[in-house]
DSSP file (Angstrom, degrees, kcal/mol; ACC not computed):
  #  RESIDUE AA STRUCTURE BP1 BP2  ACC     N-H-->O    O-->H-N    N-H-->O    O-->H-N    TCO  KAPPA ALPHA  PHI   PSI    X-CA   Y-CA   Z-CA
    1    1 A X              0   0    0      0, 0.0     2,-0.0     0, 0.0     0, 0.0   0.000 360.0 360.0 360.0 139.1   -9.4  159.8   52.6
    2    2 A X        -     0   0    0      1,-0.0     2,-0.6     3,-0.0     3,-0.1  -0.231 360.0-131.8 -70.5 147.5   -7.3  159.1   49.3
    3    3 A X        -     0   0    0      1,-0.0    -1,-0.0    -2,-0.0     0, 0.0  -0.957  15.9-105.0-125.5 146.0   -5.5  161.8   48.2
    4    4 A X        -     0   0    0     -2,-0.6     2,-0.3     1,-0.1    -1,-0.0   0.189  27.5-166.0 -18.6 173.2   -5.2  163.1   44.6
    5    5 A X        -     0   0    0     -3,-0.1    57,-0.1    56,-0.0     2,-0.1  -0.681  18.9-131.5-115.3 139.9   -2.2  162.4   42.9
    6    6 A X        -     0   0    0     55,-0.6     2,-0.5    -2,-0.3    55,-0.0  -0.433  13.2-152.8 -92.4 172.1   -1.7  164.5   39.6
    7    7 A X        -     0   0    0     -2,-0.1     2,-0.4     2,-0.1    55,-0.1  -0.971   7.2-158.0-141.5 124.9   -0.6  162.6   36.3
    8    8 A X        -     0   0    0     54,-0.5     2,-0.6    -2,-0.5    -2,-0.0  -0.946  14.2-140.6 -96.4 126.9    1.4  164.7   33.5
    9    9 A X        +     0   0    0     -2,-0.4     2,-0.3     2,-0.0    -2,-0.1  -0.865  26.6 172.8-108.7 150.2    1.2  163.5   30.4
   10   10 A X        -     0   0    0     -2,-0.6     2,-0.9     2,-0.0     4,-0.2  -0.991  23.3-149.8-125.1 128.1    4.6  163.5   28.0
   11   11 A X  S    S-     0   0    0     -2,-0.3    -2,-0.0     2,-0.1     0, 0.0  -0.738  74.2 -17.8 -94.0  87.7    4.0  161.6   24.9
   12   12 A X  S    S+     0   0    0     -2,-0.9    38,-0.1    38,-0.2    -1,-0.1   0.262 137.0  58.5 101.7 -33.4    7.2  159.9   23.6
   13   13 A X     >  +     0   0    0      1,-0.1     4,-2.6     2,-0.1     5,-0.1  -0.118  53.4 138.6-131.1  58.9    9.5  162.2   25.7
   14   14 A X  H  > S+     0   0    0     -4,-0.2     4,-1.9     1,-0.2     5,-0.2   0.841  80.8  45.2 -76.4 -28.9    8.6  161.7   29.5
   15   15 A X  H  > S+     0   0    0      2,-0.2     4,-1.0     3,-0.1     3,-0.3   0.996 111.8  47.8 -71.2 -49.8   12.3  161.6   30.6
   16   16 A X  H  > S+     0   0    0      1,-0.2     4,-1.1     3,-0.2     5,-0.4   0.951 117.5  48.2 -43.6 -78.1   13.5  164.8   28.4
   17   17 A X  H  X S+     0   0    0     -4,-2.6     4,-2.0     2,-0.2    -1,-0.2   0.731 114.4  45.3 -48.6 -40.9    9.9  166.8   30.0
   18   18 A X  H >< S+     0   0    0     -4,-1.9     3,-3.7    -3,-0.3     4,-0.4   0.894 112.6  54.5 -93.1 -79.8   10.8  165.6   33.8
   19   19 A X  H 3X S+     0   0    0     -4,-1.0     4,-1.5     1,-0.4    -1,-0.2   0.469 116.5  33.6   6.9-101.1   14.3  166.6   33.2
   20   20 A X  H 3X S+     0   0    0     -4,-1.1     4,-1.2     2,-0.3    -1,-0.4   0.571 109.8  59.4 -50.6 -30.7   13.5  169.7   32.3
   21   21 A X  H <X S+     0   0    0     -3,-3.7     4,-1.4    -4,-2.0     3,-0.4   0.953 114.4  45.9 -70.2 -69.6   10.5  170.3   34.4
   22   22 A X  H >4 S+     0   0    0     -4,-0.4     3,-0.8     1,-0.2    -2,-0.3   0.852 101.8  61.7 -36.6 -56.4   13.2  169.6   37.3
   23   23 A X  H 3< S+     0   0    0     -4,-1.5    -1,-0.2    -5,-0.3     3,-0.2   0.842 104.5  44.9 -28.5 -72.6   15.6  171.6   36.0
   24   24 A X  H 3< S+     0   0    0     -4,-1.2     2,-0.4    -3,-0.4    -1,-0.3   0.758 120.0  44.3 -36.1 -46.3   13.3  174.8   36.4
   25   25 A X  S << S-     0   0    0     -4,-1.4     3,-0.4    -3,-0.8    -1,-0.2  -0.934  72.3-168.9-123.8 101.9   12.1  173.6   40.3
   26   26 A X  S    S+     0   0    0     -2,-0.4    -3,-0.1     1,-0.3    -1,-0.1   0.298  75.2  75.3 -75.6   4.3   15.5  172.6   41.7
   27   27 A X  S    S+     0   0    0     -5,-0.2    31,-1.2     2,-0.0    -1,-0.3   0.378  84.9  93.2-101.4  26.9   13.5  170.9   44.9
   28   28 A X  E     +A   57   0A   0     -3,-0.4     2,-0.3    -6,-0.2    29,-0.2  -0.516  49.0 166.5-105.6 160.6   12.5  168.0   42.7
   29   29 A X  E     -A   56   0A   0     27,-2.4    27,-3.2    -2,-0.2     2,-0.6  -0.976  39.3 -89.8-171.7 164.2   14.0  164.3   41.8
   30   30 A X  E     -A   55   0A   0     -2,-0.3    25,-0.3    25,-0.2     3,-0.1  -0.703  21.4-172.5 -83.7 126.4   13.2  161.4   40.3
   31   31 A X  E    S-     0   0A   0     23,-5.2    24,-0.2    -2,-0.6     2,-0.2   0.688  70.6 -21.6 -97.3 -12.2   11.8  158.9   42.2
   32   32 A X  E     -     0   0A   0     22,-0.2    22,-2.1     2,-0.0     2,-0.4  -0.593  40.2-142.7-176.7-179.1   11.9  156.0   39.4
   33   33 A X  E     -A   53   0A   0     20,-0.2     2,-0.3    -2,-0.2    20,-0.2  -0.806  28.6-169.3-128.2 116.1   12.1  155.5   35.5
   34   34 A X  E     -     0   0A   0     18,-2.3    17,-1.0    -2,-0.4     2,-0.4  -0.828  10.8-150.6-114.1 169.4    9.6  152.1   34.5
   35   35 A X  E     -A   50   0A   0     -2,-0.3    15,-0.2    15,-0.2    14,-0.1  -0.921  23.8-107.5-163.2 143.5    9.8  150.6   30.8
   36   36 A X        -     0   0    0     13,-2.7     9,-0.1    -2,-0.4    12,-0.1   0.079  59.6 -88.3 -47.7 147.9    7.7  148.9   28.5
   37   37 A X        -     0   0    0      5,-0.1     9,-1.0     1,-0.1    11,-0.4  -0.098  18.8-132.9 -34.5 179.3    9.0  144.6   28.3
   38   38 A X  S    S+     0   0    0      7,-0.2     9,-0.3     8,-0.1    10,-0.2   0.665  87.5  49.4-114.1 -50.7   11.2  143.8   26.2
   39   39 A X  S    S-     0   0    0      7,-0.1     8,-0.2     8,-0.1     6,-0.2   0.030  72.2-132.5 -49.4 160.7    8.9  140.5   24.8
   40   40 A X  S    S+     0   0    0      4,-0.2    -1,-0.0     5,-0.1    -3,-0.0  -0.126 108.5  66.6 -76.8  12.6    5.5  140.5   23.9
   41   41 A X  S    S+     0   0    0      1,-0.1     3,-0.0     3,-0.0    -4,-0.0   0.592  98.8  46.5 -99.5  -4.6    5.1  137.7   25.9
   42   42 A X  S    S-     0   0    0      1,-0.1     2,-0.5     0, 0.0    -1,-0.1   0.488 130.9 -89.1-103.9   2.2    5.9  139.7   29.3
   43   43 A X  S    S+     0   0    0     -7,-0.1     2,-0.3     2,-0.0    -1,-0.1  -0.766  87.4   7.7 138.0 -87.2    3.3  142.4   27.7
   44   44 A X  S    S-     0   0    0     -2,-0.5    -4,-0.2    -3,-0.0     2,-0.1  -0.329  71.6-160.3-121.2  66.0    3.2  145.3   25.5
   45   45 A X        +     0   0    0     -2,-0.3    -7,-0.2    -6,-0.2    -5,-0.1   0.018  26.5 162.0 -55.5 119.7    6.8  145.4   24.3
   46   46 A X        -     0   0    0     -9,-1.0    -1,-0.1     3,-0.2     3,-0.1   0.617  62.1 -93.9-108.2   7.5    8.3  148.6   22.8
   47   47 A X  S    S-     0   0    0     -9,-0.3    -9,-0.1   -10,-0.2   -10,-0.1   0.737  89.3 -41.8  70.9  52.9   12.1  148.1   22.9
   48   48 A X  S    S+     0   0    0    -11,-0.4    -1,-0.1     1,-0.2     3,-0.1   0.558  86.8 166.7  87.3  -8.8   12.8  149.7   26.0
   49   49 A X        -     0   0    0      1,-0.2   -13,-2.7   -14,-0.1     2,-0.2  -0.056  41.0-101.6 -41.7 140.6   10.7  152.4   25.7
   50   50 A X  E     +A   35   0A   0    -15,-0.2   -15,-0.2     1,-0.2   -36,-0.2  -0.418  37.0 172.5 -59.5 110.4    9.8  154.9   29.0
   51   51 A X  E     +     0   0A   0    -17,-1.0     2,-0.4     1,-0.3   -16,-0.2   0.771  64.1   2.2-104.2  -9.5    6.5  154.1   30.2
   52   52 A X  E     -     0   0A   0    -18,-0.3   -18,-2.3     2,-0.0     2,-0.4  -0.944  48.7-160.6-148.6 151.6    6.5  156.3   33.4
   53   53 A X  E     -A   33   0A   0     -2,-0.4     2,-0.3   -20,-0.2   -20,-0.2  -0.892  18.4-157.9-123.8 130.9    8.8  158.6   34.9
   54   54 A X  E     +     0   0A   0    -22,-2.1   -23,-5.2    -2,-0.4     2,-0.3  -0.977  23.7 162.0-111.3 104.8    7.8  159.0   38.7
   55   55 A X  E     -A   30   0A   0     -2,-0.3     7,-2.6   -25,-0.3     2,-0.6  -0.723  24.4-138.0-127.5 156.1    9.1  162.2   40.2
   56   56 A X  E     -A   29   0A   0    -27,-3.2   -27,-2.4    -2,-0.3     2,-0.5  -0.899  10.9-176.1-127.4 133.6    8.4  164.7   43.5
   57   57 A X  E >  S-A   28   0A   0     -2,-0.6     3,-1.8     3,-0.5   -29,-0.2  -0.959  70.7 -36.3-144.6 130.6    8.2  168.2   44.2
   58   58 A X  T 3  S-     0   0    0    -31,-1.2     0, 0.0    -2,-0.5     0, 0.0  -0.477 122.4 -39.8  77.4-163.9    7.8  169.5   47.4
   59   59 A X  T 3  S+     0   0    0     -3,-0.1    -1,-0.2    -2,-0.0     2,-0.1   0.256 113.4 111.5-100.3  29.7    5.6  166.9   48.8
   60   60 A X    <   -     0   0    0     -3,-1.8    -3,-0.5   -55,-0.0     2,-0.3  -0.325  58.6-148.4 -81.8 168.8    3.5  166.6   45.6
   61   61 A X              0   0    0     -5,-0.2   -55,-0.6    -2,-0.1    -5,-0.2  -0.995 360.0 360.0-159.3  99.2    4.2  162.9   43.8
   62   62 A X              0   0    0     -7,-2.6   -54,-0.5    -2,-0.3    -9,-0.2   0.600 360.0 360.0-110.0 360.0    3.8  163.3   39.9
């Protein structure tokens, strides 16, 4: 059976919110940082912008 995984969304400041979410539950880390291309030919380029921050607390997987 799959299990759940939960999805927070931060609109525009996903690094500042995990940051800070960690900060508060010191048993946490980041597990990695993705970002939109850089092209619009490799796909939806934003100039580097965060598109997911992937983090753990506990054994939870956000």
């Amino acid at each position: 059976m799959q299990k759940i995984i939960p999805n927070l969304w931060f609109d525009g400041n996903a690094k500042e919110a995990t940051e800070y979410y960690l900060s508060i539950f010191k048993d946490g880390k980041i597990i990695n940082t993705t970002y939109y291309p850089l092209t619009e030919s490799e796909g939806l380029a934003d100039f580097q912008q965060i598109l997911r921050v992937r983090f753990s607390r506990l054994s939870s997987k956000f």
